[in-house]
C-alpha positions in Angstrom: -39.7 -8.7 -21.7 -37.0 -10.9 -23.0 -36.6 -12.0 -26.5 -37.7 -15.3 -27.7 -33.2 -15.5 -28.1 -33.2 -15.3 -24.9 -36.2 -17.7 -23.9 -34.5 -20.0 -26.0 -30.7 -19.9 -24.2 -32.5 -20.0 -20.8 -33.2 -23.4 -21.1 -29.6 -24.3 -22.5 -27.7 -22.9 -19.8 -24.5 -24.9 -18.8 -24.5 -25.0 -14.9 -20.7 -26.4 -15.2 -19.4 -23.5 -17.7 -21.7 -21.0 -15.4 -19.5 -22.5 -12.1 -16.4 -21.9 -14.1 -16.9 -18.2 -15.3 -18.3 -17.9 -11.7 -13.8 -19.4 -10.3 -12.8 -17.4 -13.3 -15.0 -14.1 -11.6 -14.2 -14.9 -7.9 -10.4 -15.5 -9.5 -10.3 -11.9 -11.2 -11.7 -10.2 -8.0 -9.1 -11.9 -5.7 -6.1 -10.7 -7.9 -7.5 -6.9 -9.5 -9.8 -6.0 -6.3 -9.3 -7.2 -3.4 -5.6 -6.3 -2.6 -6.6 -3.2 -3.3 -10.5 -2.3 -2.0 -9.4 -1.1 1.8 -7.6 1.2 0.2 -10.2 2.1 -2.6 -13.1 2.5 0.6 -10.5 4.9 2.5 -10.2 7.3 -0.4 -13.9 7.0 -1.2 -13.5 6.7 -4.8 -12.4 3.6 -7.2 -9.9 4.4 -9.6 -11.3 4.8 -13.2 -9.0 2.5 -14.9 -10.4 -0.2 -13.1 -13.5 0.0 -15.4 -11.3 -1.0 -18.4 -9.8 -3.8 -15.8 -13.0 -5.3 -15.3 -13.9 -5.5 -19.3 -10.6 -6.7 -19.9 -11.8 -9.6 -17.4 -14.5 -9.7 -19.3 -16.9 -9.3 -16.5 -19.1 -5.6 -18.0 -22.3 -6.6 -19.9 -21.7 -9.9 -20.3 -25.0 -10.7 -21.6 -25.2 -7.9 -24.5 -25.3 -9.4 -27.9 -22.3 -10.1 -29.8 -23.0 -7.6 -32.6 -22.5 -5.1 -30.1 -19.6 -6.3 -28.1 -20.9 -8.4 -25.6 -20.8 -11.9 -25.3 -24.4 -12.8 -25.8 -24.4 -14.7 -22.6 -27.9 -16.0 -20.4 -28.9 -13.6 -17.6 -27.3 -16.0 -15.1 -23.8 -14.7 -16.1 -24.3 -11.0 -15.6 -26.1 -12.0 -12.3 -22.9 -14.7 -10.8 -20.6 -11.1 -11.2 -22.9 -9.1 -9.1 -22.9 -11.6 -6.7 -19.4 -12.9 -6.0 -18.9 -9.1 -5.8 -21.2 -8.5 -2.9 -20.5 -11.9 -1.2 -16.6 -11.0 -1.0 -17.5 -7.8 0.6 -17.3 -5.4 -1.7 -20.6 -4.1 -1.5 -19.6 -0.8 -3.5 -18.0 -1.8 -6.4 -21.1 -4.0 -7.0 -23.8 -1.6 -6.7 -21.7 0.2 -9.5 -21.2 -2.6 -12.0 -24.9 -3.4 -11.6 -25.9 -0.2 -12.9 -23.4 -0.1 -15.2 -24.5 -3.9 -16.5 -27.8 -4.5 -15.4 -29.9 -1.2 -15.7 -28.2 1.4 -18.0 -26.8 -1.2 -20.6 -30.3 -2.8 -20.7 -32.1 0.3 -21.9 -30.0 1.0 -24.2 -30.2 -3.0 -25.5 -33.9 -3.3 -25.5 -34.9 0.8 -26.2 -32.1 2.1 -28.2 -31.7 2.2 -32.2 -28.9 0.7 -34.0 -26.9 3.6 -34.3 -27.1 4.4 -30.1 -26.2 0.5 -29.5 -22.7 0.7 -32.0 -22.5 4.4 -30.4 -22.1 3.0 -26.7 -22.7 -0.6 -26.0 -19.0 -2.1 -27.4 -17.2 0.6 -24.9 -19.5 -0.1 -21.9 -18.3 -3.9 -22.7 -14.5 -2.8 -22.7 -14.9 -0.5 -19.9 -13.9 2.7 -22.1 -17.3 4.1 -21.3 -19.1 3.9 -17.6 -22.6 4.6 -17.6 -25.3 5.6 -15.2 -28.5 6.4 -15.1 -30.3 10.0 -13.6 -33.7 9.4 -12.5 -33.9 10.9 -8.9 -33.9 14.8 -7.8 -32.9 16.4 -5.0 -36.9 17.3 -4.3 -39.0 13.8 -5.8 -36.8 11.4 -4.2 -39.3 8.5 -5.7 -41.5 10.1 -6.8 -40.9 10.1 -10.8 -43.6 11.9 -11.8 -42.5 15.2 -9.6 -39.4 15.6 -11.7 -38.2 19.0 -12.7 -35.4 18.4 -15.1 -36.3 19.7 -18.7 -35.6 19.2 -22.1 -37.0 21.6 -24.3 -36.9 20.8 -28.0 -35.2 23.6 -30.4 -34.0 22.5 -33.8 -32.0 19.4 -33.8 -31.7 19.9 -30.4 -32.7 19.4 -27.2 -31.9 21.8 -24.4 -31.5 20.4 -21.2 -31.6 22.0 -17.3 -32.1 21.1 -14.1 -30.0 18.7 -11.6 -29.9 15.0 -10.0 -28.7 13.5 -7.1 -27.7 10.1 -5.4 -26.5 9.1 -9.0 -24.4 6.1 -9.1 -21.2 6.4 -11.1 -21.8 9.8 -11.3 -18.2 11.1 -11.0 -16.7 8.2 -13.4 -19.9 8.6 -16.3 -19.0 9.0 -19.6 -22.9 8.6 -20.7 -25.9 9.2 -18.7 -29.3 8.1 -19.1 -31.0 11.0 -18.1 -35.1 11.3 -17.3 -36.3 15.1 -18.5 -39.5 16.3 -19.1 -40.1 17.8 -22.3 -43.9 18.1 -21.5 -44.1 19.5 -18.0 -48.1 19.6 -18.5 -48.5 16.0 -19.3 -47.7 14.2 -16.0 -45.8 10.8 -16.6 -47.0 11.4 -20.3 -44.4 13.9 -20.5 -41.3 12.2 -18.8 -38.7 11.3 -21.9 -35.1 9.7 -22.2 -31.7 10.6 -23.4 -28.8 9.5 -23.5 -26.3 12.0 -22.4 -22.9 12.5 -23.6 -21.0 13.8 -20.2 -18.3 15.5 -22.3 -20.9 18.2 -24.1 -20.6 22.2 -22.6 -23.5 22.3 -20.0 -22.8 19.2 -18.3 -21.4 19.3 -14.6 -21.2 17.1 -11.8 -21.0 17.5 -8.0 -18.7 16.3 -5.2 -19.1 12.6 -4.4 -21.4 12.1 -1.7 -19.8 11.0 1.6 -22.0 8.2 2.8 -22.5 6.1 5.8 -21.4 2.8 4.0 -20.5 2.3 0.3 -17.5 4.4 0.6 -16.1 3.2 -2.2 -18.8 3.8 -4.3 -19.5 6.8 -7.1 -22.1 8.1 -6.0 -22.9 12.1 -7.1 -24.8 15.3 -8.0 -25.2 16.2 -11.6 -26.0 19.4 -13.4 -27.2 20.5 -16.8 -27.1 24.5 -17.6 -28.7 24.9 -20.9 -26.7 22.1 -22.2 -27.9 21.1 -25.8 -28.2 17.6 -26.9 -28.6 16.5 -29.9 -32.1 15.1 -30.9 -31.1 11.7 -32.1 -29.7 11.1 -28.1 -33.8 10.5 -27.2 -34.4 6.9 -26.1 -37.4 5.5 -28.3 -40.4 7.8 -28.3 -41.0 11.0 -26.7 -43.4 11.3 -23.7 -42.4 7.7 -23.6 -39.7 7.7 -20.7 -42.3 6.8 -17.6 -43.5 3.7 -19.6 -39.9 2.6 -20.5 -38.9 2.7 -16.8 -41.6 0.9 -15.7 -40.7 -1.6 -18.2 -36.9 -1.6 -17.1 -37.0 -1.4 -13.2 -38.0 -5.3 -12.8 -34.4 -6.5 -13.6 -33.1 -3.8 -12.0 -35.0 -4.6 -8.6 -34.1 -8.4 -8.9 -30.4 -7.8 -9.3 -30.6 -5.2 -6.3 -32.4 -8.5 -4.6 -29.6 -11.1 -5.8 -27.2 -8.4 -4.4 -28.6 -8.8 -1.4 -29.1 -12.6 -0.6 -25.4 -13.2 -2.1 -24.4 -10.3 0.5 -26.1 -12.1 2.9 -23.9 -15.0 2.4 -20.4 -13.1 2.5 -21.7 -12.0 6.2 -22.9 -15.4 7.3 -19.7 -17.2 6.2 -17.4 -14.6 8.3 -19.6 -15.3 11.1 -19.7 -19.0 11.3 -16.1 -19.1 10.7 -15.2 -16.8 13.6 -18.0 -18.1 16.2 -15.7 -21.2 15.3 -12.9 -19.5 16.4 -13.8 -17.5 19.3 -14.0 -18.6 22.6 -16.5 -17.6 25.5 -16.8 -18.9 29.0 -14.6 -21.8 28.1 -16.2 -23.0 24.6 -16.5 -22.0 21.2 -18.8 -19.6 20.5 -20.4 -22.3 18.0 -21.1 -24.0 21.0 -23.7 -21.6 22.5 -27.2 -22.0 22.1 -28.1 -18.5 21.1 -25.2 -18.5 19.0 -26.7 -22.1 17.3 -30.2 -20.4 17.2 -29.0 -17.0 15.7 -27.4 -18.9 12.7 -30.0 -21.4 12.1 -32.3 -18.5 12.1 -30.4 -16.3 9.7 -28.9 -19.1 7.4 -33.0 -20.0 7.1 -34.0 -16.8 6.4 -31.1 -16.9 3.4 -32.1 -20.2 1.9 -35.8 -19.1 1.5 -34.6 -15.5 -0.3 -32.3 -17.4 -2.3 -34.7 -20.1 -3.6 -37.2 -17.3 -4.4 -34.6 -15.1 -6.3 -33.8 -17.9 -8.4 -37.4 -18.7 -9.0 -37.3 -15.0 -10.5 -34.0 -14.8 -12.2 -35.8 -17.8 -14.3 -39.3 -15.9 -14.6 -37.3 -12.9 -15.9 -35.3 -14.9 -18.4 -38.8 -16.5 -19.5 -40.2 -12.9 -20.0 -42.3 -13.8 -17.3 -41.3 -11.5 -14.3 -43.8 -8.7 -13.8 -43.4 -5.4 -11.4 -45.2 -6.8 -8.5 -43.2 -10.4 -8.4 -40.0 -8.0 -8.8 -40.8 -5.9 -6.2 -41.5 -8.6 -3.8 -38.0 -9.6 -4.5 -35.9 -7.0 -3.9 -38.5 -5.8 -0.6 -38.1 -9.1 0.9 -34.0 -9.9 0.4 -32.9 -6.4 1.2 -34.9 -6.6 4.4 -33.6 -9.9 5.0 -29.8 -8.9 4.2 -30.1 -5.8 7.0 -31.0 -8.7 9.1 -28.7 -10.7 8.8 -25.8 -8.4 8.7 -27.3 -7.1 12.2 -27.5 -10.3 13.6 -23.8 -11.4 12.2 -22.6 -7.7 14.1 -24.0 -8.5 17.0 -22.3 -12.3 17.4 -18.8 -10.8 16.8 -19.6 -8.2 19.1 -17.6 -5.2 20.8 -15.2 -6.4 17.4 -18.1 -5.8 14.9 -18.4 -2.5 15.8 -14.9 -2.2 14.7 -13.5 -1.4 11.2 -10.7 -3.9 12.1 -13.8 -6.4 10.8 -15.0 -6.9 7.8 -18.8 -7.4 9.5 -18.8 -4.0 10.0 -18.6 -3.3 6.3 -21.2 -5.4 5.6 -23.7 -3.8 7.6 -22.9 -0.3 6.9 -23.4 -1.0 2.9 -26.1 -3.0 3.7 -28.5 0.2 4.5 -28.8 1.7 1.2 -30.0 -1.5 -0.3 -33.5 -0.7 1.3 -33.6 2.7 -0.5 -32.1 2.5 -3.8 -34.3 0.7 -6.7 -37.2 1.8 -4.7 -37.6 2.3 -1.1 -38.8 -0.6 0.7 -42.3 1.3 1.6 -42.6 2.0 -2.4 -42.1 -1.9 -3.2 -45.0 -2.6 -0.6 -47.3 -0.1 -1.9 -46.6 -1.7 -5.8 -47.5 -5.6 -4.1 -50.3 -4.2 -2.3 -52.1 -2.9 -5.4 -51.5 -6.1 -7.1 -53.1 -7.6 -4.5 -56.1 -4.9 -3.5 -56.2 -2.8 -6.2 -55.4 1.1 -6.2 -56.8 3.2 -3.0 
């Protein structure tokens, strides 16, 4: 829930500074990013001194408070960086600055103690520090509550085992929030959270996944082999680590949503511009019904995502957005995204399927955006039961 602070700047935002730190975003992505991404997405990896880049830009956290680094700013500002990121196509690099920003810096904002905040916060701002977060396991997928990972107390210590997997900035993580349980009998009750100082004996990581689209993006395996951690790494409570997900994963499903409707946009500009362009039978491609239909259809479908995203950027910046709401968001613009980058593919066509275009990008890292955050099924089973109730 957010702070009566940040109630109060809600209501104060500048729309005409937010639209120039959105030119001085889109500015810093054309000169440090995009000369370089092809090259990035070939070698499946970005380069870690591009995290210190990006908080030199001053585009990491942006919405942590000033006592810790950040620059206090609204919501709105941490969400226009996600966005020009996936709109420009670089659908990678923004699914790791949002967990970076907008899940892992978060927790550590609204669940950590003073001394965790001056530990990490100020370096995840500059960059010296990448984060991520280690929820899912090779056998729960999902399904938190199955979760194997351990962390057994002993002293001042905890001592961590088990492994994760799909973990986003996983090769590049200096700290990971990492979900054990250190009360395998208690169910949720027993799920805790630490975070995880990546440079401690017993921490390992696997190769970077080789995915389908996202090439670019950090995405690994991690290990812990009786790795000890010291107690004061625990998030809030222990046994309290289900509870403080649930209270987390709204504003990460509504930036995983934004991501998607601003993706959506990226993809629908480079088609209208090239059905502009390309000729067919004699005439534009514009100038084709089915063409005409296709975009009115998928430039609709857009407008009604975006106007209900922003109705829930405001909701969460009110402390009003609740799981259900979020869910709805991030089920209905992913789904709407993988639409629309189909239906952009298909109006370029024998070309979209083609590196050579951009399109093709787009609907390659388009995929995961129904998975991550929550699969699309798990979002519908979390509206349904705010609408009929548990089975």
């Amino acid at each position: 829930m957010a702070s009566a602070t940040e109630r109060a700047m809600t209501s104060t935002v500048d729309q005409e500074e937010l639209a120039l730190f959105r030119a001085s975003v889109i500015k810093a992505l054309e000169t440090e990013v995009a000369p370089h991404y092809e090259a990035w997405e070939k070698a499946g990896l970005v380069p870690r001194e591009l995290w210190n880049t990006l908080g030199d830009a001053g585009m990491l956290c942006v919405d942590i408070p000033e006592d810790c680094g950040g620059c206090e700013a609204p919501f709105q500002y941490s969400v226009v960086v996600g966005e020009e990121l996936a709109r420009m196509g670089f659908g990678a690099l923004s699914t790791n600055v949002m967990v970076h920003s907008d899940i892992v810096a978060p927790y550590i904002s609204h669940l950590g103690n003073d001394t965790q905040k001056q530990q990490w916060l100020p370096k995840m701002v500059s960059g010296e520090v990448v984060g991520a977060i280690a929820m899912t396991e090779p056998g729960a997928g999902s399904d938190l509550q199955a979760m194997r990972t351990s962390a057994v107390r002993d002293g001042d210590d905890y001592i961590l085992n088990g492994s994760k997997t799909f973990i986003t900035n996983g090769q590049h993580a200096d700290m990971v929030i990492v979900a054990a349980k250190t009360d395998p009998s208690a169910g949720a009750k027993g799920i805790s959270l630490f975070l995880v100082d990546t440079s401690l004996p017993g921490y390992s990581k696997g190769r970077n996944l080789d995915k389908i689209g996202q090439h670019s993006g950090d995405t690994s395996e991690l290990f812990f082999s009786d790795m000890r951690v010291p107690a004061s790494a625990l998030v809030g409570e222990e046994g309290k680590g289900f509870v403080y997900l649930m209270q987390e994963l709204p504003r990460e499903r509504l930036v995983i949503g934004a991501l998607g409707v601003a993706a959506a946009r990226g993809a629908l500009d480079l088609t209208i511009a090239y059905t502009q362009e390309r000729v067919l039978f004699g005439q534009k491609l514009a100038q084709i019904q089915n063409t005409r239909f296709e975009i009115a259809r998928m430039e609709t479908e857009y407008q009604v995502n975006k106007a209900f995203v922003a109705q829930c950027i405001s909701q969460y910046e009110a402390g009003e957005l609740d799981a259900p709401t979020a869910s709805m968001a991030k089920y209905s613009a992913t789904e709407m995204q993988c639409r629309v980058a189909d239906g952009c593919l298909q109006l370029f066509g024998g070309y979209g399927y083609t590196t050579e275009y951009p399109i093709s990008r787009a609907f390659m890292d388009a995929r995961v955006q129904r998975i991550y955050g929550g699969t699309s099924e798990v979002m519908k089973e979390i509206i349904a039961r705010s609408v009929l109730g548990r089975v």
